[in-house]
C-alpha positions in Angstrom: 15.0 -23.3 -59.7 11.6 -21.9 -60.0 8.6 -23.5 -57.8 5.1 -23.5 -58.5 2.8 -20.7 -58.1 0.8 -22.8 -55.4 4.0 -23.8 -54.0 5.2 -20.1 -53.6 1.6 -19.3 -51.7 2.3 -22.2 -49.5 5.6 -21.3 -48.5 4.6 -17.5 -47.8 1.6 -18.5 -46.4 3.9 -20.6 -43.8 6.3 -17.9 -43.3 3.1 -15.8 -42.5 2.2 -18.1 -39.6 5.6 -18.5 -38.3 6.3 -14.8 -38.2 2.3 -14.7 -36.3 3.4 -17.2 -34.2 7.1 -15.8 -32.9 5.4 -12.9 -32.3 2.9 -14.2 -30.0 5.3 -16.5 -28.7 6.9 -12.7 -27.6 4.1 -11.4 -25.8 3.4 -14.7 -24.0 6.7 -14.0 -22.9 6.3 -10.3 -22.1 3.0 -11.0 -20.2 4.2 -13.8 -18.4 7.5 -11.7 -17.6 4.9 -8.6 -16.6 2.7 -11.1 -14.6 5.9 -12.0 -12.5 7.2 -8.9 -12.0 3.2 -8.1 -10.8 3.0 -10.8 -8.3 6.9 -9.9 -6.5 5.7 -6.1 -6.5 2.2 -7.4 -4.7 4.4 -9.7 -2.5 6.3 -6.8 -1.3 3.2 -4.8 -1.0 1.7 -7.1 1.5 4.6 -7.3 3.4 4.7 -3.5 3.5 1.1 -3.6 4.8 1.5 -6.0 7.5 4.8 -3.7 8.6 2.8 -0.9 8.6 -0.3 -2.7 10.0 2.2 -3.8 13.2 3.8 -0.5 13.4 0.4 1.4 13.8 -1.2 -0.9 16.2 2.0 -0.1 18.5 1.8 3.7 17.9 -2.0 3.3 19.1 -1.1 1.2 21.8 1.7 4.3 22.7 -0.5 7.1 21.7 -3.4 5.1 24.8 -0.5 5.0 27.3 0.2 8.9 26.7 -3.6 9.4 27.1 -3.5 7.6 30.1 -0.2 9.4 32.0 -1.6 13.3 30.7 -4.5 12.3 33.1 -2.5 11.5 35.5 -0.3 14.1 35.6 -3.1 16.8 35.4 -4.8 14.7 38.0 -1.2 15.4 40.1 -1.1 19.0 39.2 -4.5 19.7 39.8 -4.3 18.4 43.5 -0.2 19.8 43.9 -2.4 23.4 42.9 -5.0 22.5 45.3 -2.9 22.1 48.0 -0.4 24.8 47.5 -3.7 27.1 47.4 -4.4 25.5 50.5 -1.0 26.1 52.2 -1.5 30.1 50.9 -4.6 30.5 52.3 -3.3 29.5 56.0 -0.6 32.0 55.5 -2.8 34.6 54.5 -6.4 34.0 55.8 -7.3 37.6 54.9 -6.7 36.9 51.3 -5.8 40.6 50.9 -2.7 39.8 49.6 -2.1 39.4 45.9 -0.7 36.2 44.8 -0.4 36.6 41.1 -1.1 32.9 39.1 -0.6 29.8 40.2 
């Protein structure tokens, strides 16, 4: 059966739109699916940063207390180096003997 010129038009015309419409209906889909997939990678993302955010503040906090305990020590070694100078020079008042480093 043949259908009218006008008729032939319309119905390409149609299948035109529908063919322009599944397609867009496709990317909606793949952009919505890309969006998605964006927002779980920036979800993990933040989560990685507030790890790493925790995890630095308590290597600063450990990195402070080092600080702190190398002054101490050297405080300590300084005064053990003091005295045992001081215990040498009572033995040897003269200071003509060589002691070699402390």
């Amino acid at each position: 059966m043949d259908l009218p010129v006008s008729l032939q038009r319309a119905l390409q015309r149609l299948n035109g739109a529908i063919d322009a419409l599944d397609a867009a209906a496709e990317r909606r889909a793949e952009a919505d699916a890309a969006r998605a997939d964006a927002e779980v990678e920036y979800a993990v993302m933040q989560d990685d940063r507030s790890r790493l955010a925790v995890e630095l503040d308590a290597a600063l906090a450990r990195a402070r207390a080092l600080d702190r305990v190398a002054g101490e020590v050297a405080a300590r070694v300084d005064r053990a180096g003091a005295t045992v100078r001081g215990i040498l020079a009572e033995l040897d008042p003269t200071g003509s003997r060589p002691l070699g480093p402390i």
